[in-house]
N, C-alpha and C positions, 0 to 999 in steps of 0.2 A: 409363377415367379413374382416373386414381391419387388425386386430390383431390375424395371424396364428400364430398356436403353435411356427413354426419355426421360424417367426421374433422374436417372444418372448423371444426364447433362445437367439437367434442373441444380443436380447437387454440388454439378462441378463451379456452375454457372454462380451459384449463390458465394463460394469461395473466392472464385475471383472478381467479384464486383465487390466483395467486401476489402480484396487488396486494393483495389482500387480505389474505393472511398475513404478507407482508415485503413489501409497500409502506410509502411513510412515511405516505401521506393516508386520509382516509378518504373512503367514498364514499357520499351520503345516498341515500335512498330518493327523495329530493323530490332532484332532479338539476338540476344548472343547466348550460350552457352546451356543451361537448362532449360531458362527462356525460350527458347526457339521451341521447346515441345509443346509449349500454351498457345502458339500460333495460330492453328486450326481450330481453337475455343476463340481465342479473341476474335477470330474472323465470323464464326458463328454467329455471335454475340452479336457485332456489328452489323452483322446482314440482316440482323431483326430488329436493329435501334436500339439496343441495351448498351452500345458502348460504341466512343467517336474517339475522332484522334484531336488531339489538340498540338500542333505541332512536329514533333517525332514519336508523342509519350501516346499511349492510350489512357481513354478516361471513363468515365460511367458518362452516359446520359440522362437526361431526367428521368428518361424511362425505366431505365437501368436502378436510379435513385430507387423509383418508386417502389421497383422489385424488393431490392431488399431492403428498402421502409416495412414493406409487406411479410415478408418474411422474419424480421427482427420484433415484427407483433405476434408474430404466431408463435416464436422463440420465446420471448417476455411471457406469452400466455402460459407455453409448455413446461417453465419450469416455477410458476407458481401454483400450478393444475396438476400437469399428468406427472410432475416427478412424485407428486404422493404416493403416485401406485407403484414407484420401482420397489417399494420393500412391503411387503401386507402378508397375514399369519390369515392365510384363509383359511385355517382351525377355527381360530379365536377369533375372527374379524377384526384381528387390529392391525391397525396403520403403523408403522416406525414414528413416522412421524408425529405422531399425536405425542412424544415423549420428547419431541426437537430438542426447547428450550428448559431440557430439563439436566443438562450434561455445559458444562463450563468448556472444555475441549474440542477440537475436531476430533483428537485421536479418541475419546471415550466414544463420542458420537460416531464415528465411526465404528469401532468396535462393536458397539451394540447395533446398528442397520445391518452390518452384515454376517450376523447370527443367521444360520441355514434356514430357520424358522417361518422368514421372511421370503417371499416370493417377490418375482419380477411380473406386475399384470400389465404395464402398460401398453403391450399389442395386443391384451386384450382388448382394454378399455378406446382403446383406437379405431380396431376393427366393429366394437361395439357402436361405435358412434359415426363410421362408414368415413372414417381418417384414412391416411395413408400410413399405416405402419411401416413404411420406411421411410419418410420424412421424421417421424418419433425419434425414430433408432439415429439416424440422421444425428438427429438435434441434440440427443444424447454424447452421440461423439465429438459437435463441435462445443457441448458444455464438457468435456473429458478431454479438451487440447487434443485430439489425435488428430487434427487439421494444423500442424504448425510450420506456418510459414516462413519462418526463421529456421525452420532444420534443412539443411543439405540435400538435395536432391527431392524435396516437397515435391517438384511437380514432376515429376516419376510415380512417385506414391500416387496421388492424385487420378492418375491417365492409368493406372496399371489395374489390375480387375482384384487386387487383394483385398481392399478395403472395403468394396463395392461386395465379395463374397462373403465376407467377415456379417456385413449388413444381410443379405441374404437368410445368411446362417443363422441368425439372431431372430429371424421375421422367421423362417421356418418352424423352429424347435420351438418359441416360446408357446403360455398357456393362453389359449384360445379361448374365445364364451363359450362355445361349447363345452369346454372343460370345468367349467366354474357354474353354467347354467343360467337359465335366461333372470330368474326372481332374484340370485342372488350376485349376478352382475348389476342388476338395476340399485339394488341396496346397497351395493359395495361403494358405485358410483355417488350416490345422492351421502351418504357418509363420508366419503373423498373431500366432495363440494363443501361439506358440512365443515370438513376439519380445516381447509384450505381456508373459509373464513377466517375461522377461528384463529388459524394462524396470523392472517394477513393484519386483524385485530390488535394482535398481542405483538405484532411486528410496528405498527401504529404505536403504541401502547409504548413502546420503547424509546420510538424514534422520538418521540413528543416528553420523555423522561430527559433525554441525552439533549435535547435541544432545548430545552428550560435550563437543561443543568449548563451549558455552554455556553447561554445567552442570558445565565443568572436570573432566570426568570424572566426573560424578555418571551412576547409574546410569537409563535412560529404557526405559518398555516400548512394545515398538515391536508393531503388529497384525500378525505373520508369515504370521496365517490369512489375510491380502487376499488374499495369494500360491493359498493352496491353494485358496482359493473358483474360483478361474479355471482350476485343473484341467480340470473336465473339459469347458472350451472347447478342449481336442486334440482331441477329437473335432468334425471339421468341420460334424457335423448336429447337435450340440447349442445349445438354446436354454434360457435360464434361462428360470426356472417364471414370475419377475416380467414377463416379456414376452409372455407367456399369459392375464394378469388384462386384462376391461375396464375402461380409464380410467372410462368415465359409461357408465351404463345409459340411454340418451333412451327 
């Protein structure tokens, strides 16, 4: 089973301290109506120091901060990094990506990543690297809005086992390294890292066009260390240190 109980809370954990932090409402202790089913989570939370009350309303703790400080790095990493591998021609060994900024459109770009050609590796590349493949899938959902806190009855969805099997499901069926093989997961990976520069470069490369052009040539400091942080993702068994911390101690 790829979806334990305990990642589940982890999952649910991380949703509601992000309402909590950067949500717009606030959420009382004395609950009314949907509210009253996040109870037994808030309480959780609290029994562990992730969240206090300030008054009537609940709130994140520092601790609770710090969670998902933690988690919104791993977030930031996973879709500069592992979203390379959602589309790859493991015929061809080409990446979608490698073509990004070659398409003026979302909908052409679209169009062309989701040619059948293109595979989904990244529970491979997770499992390859001793991730949790469903923190991945996770992350994928809350960059695809299926966490949305503003729809009607969100925490129903949330507390109910549909989303959580949908995740399951996803961890089950996708391709594995075994499926792809030990030499050419290593290569796949160190070519990922490779492209994911190169993007990150040509993403540089722009931002430093557009901000000349906006500041008529005034001068802008641009963070070149982004670049060098992702070094030593060449190496295909490397794992940042931030993907080693646990989210919640239960």
């Amino acid at each position: 089973m790829f979806v334990t109980e305990s990642n589940k809370k982890t999952f649910q954990g991380i949703i509601l301290l992000n309402e909590l932090i950067n949500g717009a409402r606030k959420y009382q202790t004395i609950n009314n109506g949907d509210d009253t089913l996040l109870e037994p989570l808030f309480v959780e939370l609290m029994s562990h120091g992730y969240v206090q009350t300030s008054g009537q309303n609940y709130e994140a703790s520092p601790k609770g901060i710090e969670v998902l400080n933690t988690f919104m790095k791993r977030y930031t990493e996973y879709l500069k990094l592992y979203d390379i591998f959602s589309f790859v021609d493991l015929e061809k060994g080409e990446f979608a990506f490698s073509s990004y900024f070659d398409f003026d459109t979302d909908e052409a770009w679209d169009n062309f990543k989701n040619n059948e050609r293109f595979d989904d590796v990244r529970i491979a590349v997770a499992q390859f690297k001793k991730l949790d493949p469903a923190e991945i899938v996770f992350m994928s959902f809350v960059n695809e809005g299926r966490f949305d806190t503003t729809a009607n009855g969100w925490q129903i969805d949330l507390l109910s086992d549909a989303i959580w099997d949908k995740i399951e499901r996803i961890c089950t069926t996708a391709i594995k390294p075994d499926d792809i093989g030990q030499d050419a997961m290593e290569d796949m990976i160190s070519q990922g890292a490779d492209l994911m520069i190169k993007l990150l470069e040509q993403e540089i490369k722009h931002q430093q066009e557009n901000n000349q052009s906006n500041n008529n040539g005034g001068e802008e400091v641009v963070e070149e260390e982004t670049v060098e942080y992702y070094q030593p993702y060449y190496n295909p068994f490397y794992v940042s240190p931030i993907w080693l911390l646990p989210l919640f101690l239960w």
